[in-house]
MITI-724021 format. One line per 4 residues: number of its first residue (from 1); their letters; for each residue x, y, z of C-alpha. Coordinates in steps of 0.1 Angstrom, whole numbers, plus 5000, padded with zeros to 4 digits. Example, Ala and Ser with C-alpha at 12.3 -4.5 7.8 and 13.67 -1.06 7.14 Angstrom:
2
1 = AS = 5123:4955:5078  5137:4989:5071
// end
This chain:
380
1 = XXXX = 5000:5000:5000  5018:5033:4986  5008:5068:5005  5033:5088:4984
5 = XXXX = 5020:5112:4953  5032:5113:4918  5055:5143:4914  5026:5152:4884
9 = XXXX = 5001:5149:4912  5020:5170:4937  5029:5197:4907  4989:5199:4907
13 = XXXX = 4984:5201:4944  5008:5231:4946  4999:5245:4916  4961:5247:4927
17 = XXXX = 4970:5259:4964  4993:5289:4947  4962:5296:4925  4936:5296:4952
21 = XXXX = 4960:5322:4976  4964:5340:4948  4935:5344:4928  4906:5330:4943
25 = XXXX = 4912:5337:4988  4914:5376:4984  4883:5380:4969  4863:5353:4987
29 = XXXX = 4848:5376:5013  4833:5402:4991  4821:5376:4963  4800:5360:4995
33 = XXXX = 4788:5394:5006  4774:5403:4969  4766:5367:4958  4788:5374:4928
37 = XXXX = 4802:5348:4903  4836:5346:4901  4833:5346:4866  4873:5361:4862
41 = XXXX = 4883:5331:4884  4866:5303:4863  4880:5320:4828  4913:5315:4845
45 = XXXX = 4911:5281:4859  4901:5270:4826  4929:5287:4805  4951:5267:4832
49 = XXXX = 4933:5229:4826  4913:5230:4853  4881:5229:4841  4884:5194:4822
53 = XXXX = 4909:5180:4848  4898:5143:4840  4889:5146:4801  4913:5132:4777
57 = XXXX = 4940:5153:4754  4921:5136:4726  4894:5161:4737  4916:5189:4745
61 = XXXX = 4914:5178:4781  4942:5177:4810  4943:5141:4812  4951:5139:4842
65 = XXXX = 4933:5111:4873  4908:5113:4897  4933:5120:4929  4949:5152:4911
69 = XXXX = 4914:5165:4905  4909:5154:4946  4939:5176:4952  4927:5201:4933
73 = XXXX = 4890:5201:4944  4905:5201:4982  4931:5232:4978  4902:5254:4954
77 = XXXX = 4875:5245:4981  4897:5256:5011  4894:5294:4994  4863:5293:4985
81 = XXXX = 4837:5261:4981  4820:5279:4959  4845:5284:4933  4850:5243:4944
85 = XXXX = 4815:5235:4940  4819:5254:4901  4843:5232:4892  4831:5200:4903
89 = XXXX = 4798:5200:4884  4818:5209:4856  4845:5182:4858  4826:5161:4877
93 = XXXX = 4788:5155:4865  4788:5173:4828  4824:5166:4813  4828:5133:4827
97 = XXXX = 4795:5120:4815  4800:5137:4783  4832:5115:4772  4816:5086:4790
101 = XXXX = 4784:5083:4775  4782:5112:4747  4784:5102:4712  4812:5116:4688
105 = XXXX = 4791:5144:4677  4788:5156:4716  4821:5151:4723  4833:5173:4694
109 = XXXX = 4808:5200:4698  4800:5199:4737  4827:5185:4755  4855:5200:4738
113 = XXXX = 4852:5236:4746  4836:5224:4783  4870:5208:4792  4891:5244:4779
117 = XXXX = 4871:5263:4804  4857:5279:4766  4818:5271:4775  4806:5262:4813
121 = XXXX = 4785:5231:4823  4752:5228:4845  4738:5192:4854  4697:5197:4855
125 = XXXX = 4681:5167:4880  4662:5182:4901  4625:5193:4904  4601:5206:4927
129 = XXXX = 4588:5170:4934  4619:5152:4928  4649:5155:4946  4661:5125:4960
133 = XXXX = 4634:5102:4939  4653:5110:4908  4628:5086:4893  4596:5111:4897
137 = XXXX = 4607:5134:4864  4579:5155:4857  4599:5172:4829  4589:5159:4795
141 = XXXX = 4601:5156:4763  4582:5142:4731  4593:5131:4694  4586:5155:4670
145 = XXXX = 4603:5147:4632  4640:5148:4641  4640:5170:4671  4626:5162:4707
149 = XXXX = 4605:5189:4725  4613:5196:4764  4585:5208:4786  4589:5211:4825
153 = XXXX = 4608:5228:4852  4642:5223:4868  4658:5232:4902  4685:5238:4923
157 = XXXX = 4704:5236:4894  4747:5246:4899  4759:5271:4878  4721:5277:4865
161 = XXXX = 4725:5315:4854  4759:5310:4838  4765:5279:4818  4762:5274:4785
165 = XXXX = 4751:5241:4784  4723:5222:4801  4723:5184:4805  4683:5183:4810
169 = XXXX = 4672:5147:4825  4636:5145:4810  4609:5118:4812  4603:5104:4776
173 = XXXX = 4584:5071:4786  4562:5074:4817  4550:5036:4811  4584:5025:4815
177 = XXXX = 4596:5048:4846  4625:5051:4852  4638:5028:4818  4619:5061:4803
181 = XXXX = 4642:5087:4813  4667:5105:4791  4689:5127:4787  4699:5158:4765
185 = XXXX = 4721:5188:4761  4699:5221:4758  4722:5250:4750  4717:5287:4767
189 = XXXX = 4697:5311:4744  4672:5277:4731  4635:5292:4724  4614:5285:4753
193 = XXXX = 4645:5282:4775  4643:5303:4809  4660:5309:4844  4649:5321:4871
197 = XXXX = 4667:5346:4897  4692:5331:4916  4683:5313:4947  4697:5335:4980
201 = XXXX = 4710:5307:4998  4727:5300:5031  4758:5295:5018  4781:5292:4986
205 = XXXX = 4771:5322:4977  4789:5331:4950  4783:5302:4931  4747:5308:4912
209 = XXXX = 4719:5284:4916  4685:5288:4905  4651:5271:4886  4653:5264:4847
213 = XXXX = 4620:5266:4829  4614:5245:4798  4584:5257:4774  4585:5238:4743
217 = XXXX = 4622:5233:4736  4631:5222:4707  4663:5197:4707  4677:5178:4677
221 = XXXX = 4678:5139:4677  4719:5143:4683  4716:5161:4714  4708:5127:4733
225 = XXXX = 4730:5116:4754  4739:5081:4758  4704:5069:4736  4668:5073:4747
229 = XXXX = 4656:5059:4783  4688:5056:4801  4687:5089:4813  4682:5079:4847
233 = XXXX = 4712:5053:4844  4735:5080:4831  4723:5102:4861  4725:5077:4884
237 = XXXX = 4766:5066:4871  4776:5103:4869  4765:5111:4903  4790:5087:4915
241 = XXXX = 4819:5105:4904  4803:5137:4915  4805:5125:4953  4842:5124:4952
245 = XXXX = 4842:5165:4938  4818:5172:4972  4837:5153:4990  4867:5169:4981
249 = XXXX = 4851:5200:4983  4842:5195:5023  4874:5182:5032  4888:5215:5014
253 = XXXX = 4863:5233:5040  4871:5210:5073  4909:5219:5062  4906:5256:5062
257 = XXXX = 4882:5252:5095  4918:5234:5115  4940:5257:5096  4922:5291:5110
261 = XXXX = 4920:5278:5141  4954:5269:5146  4965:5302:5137  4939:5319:5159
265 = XXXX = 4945:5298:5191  4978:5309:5187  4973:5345:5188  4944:5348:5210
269 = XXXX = 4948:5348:5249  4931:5340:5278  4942:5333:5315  4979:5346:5308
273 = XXXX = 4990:5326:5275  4979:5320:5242  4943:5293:5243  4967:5269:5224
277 = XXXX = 4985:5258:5254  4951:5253:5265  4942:5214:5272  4906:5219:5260
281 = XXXX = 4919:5240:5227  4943:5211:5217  4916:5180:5221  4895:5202:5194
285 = XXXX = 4924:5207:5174  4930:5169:5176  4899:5159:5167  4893:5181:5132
289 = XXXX = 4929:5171:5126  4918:5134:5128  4887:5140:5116  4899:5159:5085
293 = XXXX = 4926:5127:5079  4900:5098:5079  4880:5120:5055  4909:5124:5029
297 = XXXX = 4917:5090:5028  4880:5081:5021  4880:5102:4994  4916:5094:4981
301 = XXXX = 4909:5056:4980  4873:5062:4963  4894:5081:4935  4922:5061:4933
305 = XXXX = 4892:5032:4928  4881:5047:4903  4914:5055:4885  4921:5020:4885
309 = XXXX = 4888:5008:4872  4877:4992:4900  4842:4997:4921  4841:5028:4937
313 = XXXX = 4803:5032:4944  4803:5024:4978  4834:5042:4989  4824:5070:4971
317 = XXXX = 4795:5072:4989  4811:5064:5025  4837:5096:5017  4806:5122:5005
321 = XXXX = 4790:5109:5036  4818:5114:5059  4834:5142:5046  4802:5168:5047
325 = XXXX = 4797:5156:5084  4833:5162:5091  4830:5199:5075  4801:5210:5094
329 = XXXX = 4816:5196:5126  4848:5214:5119  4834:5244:5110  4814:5239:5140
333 = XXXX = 4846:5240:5163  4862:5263:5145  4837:5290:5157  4834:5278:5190
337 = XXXX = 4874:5282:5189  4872:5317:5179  4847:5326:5207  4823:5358:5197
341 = XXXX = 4847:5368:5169  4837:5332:5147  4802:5348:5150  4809:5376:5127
345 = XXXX = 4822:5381:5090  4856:5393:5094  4870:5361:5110  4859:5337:5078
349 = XXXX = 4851:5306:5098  4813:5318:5101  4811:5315:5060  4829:5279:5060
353 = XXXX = 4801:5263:5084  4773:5279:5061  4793:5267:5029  4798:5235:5047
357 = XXXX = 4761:5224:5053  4751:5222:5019  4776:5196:5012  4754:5171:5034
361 = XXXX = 4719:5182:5007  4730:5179:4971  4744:5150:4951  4729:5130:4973
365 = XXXX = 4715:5138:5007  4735:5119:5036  4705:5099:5038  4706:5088:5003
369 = XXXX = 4743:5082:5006  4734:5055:5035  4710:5036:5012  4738:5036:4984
373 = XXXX = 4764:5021:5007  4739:4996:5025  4729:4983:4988  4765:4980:4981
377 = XXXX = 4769:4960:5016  4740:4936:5008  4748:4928:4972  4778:4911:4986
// end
């Protein structure tokens, strides 16, 4: 059992983590305040192979494997999760299905300039009365001649007011549920394609999220993904992948949690000397640090699973799971740690437990991860 990174894999981690100090931390704060897109930051990142981290040179892609992107994801996050989250439903749930499961045409057309950071990806599951029943799609679509016409609504859709392309799960078949499910790409500016405002959320601000609205779109035949009714399927195999971008992205969060407390325990005083000689300090120290470790190495095996073509559904679950608990708990701390001043803006660790909390909701509540790995458990 090796521990020890590739030097290519190392080149990325401190590539990322000079990046995130230097493009993406000093701006974090005010992007959160004003719910602004980092729009600068992303045109960057992609200019730099960041955006198509996993897709292959063939399609103008990094190449590179899942525990880079994991790196990555992890130093991006620590800045900012929501320049983290941006990224992972790019790399994670659009490009990666797109070379998977996208024909030639898509690969050529879509994936290309999604994997140069040229065009941004959103993943559209999602509805009003189906979140975590995926299989309850009230959005339709219907053959007409040699295009396919989209009606329906979408929600809490990543990256909803700025991407360019839309991969829209849609019902085609109700007789045959879920075997009736399909997907397709729906490209910003399509007739009868709408947004709504952006959602004010708790957290990750800066990253947009809002409802899509689909009033007669009209998509050609080649815009399927995959071929008609395994939508859900595709859904279903991307969203694996996806949970090792969130769970990158809360260990990124639990990491910045430790490392600002650290640095605040040993500034701050109390009862003569700084609270990090403080017995009680170091035990919650201790605990995010091991906390933090036993998340990283979830995560680290799921990708190096799937880098090796093995199964990594179950421990990709087990590290989302993990990981967002660990984040909320260290952010948790990291507040208590700071005392009244974790309370207020200007000490950071107030945004990192309302940017953690979300990581336990999408791609998969933590309740929905529990079902994946006890189905993994009982097939044996």
């Amino acid at each position: 059992m090796n521990f020890d990174l590739t030097e290519d894999q190392l080149m990325i981690q401190q590539a990322a983590k000079e990046f995130a100090e230097a493009e993406i931390a000093p701006t974090a704060v005010e992007r959160d305040k004003n719910a602004e897109f980092p729009k600068e930051i992303i045109k960057k990142l992609g200019e730099l192979g960041f955006m198509g981290m996993m897709v292959s040179t063939d399609f103008d892609g990094a190449g590179l494997d899942t525990v880079s992107y994991v790196l990555a994801m992890i130093e991006f996050s620590k800045a900012d999760a929501s320049v983290g989250v941006i990224l992972s439903v790019n790399n994670s749930l659009v490009c990666y299905g797109l070379e998977k499961y996208g024909s030639d045409f898509i690969k050529n057309k879509y994936l290309r300039p999604l994997a140069k950071g040229e065009k941004l990806g959103a993943f559209a599951l999602s509805e009003p009365e189906a979140g975590s029943d995926a299989t309850q799609q009230a959005t339709t679509a219907y053959k007409d001649g040699d295009h396919w016409v989209i009606n329906g609504m979408k929600n809490w859709t990543t990256n909803g007011t700025s991407a360019d392309y839309y991969l829209v799960v849609a019902q085609t078949d109700k007789e045959k549920a879920h075997h009736g499910i399909t997907t397709f790409i729906v490209e910003k500016g399509t007739e009868g394609f709408t947004h709504g405002v952006k959602e004010d959320k708790l957290g990750i601000k800066s990253s947009d999220t809002c409802s899509l609205m689909f009033e007669n779109v009209r998509v050609p035949e080649e815009n399927i993904i995959w071929e008609v009714g395994k939508g859900f399927n595709f859904a279903m195999n991307t969203l694996n992948g996806g949970r090792i971008g969130i769970a990158s992205q809360a260990v990124g969060i639990a990491e910045a949690s430790l490392e600002a407390s650290i640095k605040y325990s040993k500034q701050r005083k109390s009862f003569g000397t700084e609270i990090a000689n403080h017995q009680a300090i170091q035990f919650k120290l201790a605990d995010m640090a091991v906390k933090i470790e036993n998340a990283k190495l979830l995560t680290l095996k799921a990708a190096w699973l799937k880098d090796n073509g093995k199964k990594y559904v179950k421990e990709a679950a087990m590290a989302k799971l993990y990981a967002s608990k660990i984040a909320v708990e260290c952010a948790l701390e990291a507040i208590q740690i700071h005392g009244g001043y974790g309370y207020v803006r200007e000490y950071l660790v107030e945004r990192y437990l309302r940017d953690a909390k979300v990581t336990e909701i999408y791609e998969g509540t933590s309740e929905i991860q529990k079902i994946v790995i006890a189905r993994e458990l009982l097939k044996g």
